[in-house]
MDAnalysis code that builds the backbone (N, CA, C; Angstrom):
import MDAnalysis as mda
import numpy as np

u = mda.Universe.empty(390, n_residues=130, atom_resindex=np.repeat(np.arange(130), 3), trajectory=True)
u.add_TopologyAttr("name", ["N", "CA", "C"] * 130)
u.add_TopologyAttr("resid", np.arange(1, 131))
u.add_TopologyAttr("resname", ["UNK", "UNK", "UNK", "UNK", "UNK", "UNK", "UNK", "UNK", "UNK", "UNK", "UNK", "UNK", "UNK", "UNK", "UNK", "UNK", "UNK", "UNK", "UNK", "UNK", "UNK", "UNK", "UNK", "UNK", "UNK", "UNK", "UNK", "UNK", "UNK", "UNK", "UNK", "UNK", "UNK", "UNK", "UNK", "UNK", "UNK", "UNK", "UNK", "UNK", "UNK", "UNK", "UNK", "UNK", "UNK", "UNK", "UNK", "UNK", "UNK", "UNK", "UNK", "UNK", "UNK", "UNK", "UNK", "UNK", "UNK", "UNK", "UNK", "UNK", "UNK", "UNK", "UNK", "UNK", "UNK", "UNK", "UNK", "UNK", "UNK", "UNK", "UNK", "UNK", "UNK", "UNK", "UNK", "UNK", "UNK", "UNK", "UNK", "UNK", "UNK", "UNK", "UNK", "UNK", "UNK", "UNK", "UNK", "UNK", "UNK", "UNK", "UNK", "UNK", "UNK", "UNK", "UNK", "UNK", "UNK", "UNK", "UNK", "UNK", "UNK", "UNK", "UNK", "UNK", "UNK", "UNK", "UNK", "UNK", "UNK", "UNK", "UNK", "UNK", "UNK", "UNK", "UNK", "UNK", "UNK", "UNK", "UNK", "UNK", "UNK", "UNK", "UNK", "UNK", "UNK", "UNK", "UNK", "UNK", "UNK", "UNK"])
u.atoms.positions = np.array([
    [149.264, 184.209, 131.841],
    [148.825, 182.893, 132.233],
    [147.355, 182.935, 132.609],
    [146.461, 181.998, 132.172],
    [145.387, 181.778, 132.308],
    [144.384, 180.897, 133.457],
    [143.894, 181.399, 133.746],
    [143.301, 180.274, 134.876],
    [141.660, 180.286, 135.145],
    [140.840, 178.875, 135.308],
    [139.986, 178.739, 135.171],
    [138.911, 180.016, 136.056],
    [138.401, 180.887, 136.401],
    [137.160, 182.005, 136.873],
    [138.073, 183.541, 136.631],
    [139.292, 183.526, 135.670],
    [140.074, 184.867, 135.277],
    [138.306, 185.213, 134.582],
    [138.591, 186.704, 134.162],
    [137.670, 187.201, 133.627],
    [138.281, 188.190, 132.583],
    [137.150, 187.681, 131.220],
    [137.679, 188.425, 129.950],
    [136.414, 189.515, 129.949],
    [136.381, 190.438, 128.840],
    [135.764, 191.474, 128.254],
    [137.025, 192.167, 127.289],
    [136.102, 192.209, 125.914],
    [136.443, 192.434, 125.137],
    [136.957, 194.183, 124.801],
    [135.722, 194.871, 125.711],
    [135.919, 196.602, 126.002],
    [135.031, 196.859, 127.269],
    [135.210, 198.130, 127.417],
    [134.721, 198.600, 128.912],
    [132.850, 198.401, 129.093],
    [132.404, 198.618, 127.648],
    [131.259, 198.444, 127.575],
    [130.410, 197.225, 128.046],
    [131.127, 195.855, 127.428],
    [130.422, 194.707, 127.352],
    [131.125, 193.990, 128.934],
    [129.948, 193.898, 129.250],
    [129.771, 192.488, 130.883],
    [130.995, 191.795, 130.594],
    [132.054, 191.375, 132.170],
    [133.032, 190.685, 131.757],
    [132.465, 188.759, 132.242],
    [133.061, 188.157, 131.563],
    [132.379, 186.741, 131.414],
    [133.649, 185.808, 132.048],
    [133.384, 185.023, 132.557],
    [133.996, 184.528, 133.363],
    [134.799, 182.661, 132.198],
    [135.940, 182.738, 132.567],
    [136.619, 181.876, 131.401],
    [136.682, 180.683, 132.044],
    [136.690, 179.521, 131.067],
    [136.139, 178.321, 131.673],
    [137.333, 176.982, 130.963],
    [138.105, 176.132, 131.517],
    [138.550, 175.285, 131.104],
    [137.989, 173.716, 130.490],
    [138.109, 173.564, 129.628],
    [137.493, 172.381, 129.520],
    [138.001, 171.469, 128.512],
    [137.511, 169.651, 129.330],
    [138.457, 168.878, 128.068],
    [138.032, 169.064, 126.522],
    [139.462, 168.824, 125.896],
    [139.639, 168.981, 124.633],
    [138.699, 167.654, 124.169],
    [137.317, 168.150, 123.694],
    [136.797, 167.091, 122.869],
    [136.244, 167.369, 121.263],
    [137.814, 167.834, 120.727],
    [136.918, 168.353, 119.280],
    [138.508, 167.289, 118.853],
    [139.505, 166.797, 119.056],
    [140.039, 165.783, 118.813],
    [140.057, 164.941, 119.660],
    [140.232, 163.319, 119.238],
    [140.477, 162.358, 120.276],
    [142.090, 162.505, 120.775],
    [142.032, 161.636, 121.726],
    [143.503, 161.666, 122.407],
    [144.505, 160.766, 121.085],
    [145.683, 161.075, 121.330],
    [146.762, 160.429, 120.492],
    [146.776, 161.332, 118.927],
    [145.886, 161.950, 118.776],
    [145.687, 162.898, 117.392],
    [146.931, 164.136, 117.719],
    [147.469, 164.511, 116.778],
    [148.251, 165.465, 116.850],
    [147.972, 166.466, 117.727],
    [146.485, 167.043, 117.007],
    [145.921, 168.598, 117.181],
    [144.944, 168.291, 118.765],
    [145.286, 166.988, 119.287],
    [144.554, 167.004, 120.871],
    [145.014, 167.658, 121.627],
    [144.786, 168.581, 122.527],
    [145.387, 169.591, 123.628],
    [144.812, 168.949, 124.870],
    [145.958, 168.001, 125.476],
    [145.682, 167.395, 127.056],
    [145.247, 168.896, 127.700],
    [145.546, 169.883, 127.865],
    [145.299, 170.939, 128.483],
    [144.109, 171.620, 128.272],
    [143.178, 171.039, 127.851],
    [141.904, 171.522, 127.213],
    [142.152, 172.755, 126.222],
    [140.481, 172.933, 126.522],
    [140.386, 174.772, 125.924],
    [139.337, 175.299, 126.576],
    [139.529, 176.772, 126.038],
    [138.810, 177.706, 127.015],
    [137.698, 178.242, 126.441],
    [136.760, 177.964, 127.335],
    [135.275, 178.774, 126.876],
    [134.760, 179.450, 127.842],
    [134.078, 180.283, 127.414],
    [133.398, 182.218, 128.436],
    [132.007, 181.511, 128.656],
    [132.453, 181.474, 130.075],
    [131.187, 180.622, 130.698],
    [130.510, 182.262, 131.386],
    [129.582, 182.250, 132.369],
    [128.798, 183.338, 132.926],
    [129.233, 184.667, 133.675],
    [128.706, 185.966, 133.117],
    [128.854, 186.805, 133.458],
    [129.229, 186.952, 135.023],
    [130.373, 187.913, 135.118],
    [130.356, 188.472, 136.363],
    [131.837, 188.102, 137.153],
    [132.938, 188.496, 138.189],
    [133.825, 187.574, 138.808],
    [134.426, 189.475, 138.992],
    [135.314, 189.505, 139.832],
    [136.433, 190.711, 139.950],
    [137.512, 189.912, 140.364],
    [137.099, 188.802, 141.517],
    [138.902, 188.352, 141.978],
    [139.818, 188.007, 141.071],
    [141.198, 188.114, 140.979],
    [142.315, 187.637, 140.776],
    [142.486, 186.250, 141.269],
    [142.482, 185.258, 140.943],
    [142.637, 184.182, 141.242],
    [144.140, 183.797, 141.155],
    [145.237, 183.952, 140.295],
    [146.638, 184.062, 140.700],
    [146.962, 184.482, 142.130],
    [146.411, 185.192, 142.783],
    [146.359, 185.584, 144.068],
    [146.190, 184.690, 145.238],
    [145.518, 184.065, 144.844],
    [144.765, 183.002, 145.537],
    [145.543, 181.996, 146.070],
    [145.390, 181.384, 146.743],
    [145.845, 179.369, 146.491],
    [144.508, 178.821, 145.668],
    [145.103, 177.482, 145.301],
    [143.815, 177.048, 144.573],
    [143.801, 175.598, 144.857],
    [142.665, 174.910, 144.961],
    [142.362, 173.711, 145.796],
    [142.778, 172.583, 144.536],
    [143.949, 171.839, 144.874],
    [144.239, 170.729, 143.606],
    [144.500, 169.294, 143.948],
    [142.978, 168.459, 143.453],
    [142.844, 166.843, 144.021],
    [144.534, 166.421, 143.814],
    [144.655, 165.510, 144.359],
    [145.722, 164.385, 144.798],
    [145.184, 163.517, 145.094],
    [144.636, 162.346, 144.128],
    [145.254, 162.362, 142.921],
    [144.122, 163.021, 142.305],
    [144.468, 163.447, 141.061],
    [143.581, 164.102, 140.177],
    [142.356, 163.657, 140.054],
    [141.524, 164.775, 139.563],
    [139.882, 164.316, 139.880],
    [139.167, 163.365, 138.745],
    [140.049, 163.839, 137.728],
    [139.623, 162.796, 136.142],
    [140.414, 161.530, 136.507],
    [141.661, 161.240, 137.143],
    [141.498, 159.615, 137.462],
    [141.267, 159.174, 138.331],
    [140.456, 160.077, 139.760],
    [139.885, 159.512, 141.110],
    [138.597, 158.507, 140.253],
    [137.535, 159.650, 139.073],
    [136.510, 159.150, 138.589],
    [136.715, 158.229, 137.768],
    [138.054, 157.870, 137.015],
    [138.178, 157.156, 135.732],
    [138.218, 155.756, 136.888],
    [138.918, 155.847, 137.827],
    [139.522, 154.394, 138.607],
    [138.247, 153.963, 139.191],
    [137.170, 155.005, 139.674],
    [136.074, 154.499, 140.405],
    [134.583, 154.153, 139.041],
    [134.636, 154.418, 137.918],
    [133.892, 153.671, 136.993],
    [134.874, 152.304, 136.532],
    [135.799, 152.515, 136.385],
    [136.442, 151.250, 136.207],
    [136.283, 150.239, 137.299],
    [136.248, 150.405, 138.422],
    [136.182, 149.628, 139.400],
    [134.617, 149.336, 139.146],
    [133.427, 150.102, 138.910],
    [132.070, 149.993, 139.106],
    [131.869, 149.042, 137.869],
    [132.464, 149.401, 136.965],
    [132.677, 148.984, 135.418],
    [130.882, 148.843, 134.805],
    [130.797, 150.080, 135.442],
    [129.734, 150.660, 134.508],
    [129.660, 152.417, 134.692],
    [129.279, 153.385, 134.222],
    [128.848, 154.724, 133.746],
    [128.611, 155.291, 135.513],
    [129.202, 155.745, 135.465],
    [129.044, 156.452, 137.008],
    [127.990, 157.619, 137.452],
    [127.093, 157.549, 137.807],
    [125.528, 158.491, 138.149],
    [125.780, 159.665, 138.651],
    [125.487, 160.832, 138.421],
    [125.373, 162.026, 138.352],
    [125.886, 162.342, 140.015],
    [125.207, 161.855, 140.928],
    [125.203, 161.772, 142.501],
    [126.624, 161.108, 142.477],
    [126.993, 160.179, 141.961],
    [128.097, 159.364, 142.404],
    [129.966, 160.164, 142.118],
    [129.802, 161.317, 141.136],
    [130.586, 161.767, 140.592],
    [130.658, 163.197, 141.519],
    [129.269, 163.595, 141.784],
    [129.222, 164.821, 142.776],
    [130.021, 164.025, 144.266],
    [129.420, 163.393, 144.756],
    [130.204, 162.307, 145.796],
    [131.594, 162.410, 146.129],
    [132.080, 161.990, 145.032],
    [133.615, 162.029, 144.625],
    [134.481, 162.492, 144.694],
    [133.733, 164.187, 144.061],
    [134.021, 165.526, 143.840],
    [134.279, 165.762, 145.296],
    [132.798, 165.729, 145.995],
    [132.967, 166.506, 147.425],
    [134.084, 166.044, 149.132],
    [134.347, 164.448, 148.034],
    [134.882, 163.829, 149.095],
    [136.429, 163.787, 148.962],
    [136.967, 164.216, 147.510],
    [138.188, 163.966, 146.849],
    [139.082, 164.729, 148.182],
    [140.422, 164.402, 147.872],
    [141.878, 164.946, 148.553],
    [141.973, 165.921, 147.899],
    [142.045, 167.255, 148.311],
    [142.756, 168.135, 147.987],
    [143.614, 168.810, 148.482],
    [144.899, 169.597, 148.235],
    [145.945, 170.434, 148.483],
    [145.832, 171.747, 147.846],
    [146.244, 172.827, 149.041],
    [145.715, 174.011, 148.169],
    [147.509, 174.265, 148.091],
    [147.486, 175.403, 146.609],
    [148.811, 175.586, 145.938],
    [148.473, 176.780, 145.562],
    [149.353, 177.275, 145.198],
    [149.922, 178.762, 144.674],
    [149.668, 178.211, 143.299],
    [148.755, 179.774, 142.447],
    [148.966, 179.249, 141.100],
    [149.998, 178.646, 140.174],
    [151.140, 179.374, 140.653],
    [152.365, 178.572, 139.779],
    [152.583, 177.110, 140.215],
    [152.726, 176.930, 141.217],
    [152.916, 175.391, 141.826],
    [151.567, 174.658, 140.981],
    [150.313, 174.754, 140.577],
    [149.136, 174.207, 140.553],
    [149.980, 174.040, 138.706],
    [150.165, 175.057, 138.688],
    [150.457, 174.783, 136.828],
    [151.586, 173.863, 136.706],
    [152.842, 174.301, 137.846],
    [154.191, 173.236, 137.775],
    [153.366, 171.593, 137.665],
    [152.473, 171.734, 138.602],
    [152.174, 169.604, 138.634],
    [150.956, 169.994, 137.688],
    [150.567, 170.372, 137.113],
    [149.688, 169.869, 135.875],
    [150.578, 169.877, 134.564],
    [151.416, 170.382, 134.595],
    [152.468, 169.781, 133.279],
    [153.124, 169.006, 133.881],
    [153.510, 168.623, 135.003],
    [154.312, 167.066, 135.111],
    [153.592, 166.226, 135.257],
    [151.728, 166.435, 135.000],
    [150.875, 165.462, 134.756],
    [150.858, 165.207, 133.545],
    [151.271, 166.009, 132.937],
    [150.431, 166.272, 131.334],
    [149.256, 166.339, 130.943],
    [148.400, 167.034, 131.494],
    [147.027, 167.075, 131.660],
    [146.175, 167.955, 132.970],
    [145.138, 168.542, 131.946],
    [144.449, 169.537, 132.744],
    [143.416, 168.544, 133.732],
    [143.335, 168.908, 134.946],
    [142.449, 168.262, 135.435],
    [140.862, 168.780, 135.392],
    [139.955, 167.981, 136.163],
    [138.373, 168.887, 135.862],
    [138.596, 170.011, 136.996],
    [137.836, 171.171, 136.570],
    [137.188, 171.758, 137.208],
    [136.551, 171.000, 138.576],
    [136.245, 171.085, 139.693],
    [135.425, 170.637, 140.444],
    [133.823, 171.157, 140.494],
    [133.848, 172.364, 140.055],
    [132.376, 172.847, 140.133],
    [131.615, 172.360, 138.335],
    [132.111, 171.702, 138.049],
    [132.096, 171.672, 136.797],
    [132.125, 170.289, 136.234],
    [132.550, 169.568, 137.055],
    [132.826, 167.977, 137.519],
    [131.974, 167.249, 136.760],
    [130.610, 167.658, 136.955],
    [129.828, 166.527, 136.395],
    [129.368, 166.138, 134.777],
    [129.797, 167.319, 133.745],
    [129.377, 168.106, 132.916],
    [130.438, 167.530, 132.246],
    [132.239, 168.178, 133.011],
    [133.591, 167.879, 131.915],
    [133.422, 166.092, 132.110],
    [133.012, 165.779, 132.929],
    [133.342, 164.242, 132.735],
    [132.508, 163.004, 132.087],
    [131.351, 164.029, 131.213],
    [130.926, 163.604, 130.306],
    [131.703, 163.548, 129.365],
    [132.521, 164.880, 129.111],
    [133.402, 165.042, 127.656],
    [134.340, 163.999, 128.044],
    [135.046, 163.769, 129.111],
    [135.807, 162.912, 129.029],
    [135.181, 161.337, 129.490],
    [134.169, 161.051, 129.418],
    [133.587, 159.509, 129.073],
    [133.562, 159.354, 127.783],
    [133.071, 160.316, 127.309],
    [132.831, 160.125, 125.835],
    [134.399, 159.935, 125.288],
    [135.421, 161.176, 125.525],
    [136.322, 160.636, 124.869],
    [137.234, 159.043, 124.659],
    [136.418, 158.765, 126.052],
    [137.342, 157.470, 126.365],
    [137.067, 156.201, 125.542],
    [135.836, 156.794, 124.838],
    [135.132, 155.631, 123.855],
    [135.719, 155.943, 122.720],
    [136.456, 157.070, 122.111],
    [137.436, 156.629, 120.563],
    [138.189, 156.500, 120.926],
])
């Protein structure tokens, strides 16, 4: 099982890179081949913890529809500051990795990253326009 700051390397040689979740924006939603659960890309060198180990901090309600409900309400494009805001002010519950994965499949959907917040929720503005 995978989880967003695990760390890959390919052999002992090469720097291990730190793995990164992110929304699926190479299909739109309702397309077969869309993965609500994103995909994973090797974001920056470096990490040792085990994060399964961990608890891990998970908005209530989720952070992609705290932001989707608060541009809808603004009903315009939500500002860089306003999404960090959001981020820093959101509800969270910390969970055991398995519990964090149990309610993201009875969401059906990966939520954002929080450190990462401002960046995935471009991919998902954009998606919201096809």
């Amino acid at each position: 099982m995978l989880v967003g700051g695990d760390t890959f390397s390919p052999d002992l040689d090469t720097p291990r890179r730190r793995l990164e979740r992110w929304p699926d924006d190479g299909y739109p939603q309702g397309h077969a081949c869309h993965n609500p659960f994103g995909i994973w890309r090797l974001g920056t060198e470096g990490g040792q913890a085990d994060p399964r180990s961990e608890l891990r901090p998970v908005f209530i309600p989720a952070l992609v529809a705290l932001l989707t409900a608060a541009e809808d309400n603004a009903g315009r494009h939500l500002r860089q500051d306003e999404v960090e805001r959001l981020t820093n002010e959101g509800s969270c519950m910390t969970m055991s990795h398995a519990d964090a994965q149990k309610l993201e499949r009875s969401r059906g959907y990966a939520d954002l990253e929080p450190e990462l917040a401002w960046m995935q929720w471009q991919v998902i503005r954009e998606s919201r326009r096809s």
